[in-house]
C-alpha positions in Angstrom: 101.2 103.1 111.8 101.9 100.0 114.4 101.1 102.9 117.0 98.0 104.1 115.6 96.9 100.6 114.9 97.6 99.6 118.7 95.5 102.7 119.8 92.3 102.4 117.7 92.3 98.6 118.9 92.7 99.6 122.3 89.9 102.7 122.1 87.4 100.3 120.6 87.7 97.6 123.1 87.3 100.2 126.3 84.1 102.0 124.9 82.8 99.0 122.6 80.4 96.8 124.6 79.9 94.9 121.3 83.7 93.5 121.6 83.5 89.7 122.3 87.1 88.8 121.3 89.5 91.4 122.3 92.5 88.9 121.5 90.8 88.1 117.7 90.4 91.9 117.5 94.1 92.2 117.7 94.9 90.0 115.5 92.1 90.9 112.8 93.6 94.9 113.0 97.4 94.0 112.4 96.9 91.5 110.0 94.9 93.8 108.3 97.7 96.6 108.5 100.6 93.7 107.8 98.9 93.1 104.4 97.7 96.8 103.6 102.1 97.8 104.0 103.0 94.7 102.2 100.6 95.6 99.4 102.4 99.1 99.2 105.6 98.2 99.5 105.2 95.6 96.6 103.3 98.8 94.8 106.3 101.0 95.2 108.9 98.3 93.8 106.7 97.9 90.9 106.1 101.5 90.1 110.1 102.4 90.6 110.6 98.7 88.1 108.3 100.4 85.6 109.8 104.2 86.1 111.1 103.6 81.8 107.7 103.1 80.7 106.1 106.4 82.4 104.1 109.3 80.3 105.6 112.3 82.0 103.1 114.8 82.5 103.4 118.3 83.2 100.9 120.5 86.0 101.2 123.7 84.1 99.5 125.1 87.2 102.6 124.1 89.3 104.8 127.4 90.1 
């Protein structure tokens, strides 16, 4: 993800005359990737807390 991140950050500055802050571009795009994994990894401890109070469902499509 850090990878991808540092790549569309870097593409957009090379062919984006509209760029003004390269530097506040960096930061804006991983802080905004920091809080989109924290807010999943806090989703994934609370759906593996909450694993007792599931409604198991069946895909009777499934083979």
């Amino acid at each position: 993800e850090i990878d991808k991140c540092l790549r569309r950050v870097m593409h957009k500055i090379k062919t984006d005359s509209t760029v003004k802050s390269p530097k506040g571009l960096f930061y804006k795009s991983f802080y905004n990737l920091f809080v989109e994994c924290a807010l999943e990894k806090e989703n994934i401890k609370n759906r593996d807390n909450s694993k007792g109070s599931e409604i198991t469902l069946h895909n009777w499509l499934e083979k």
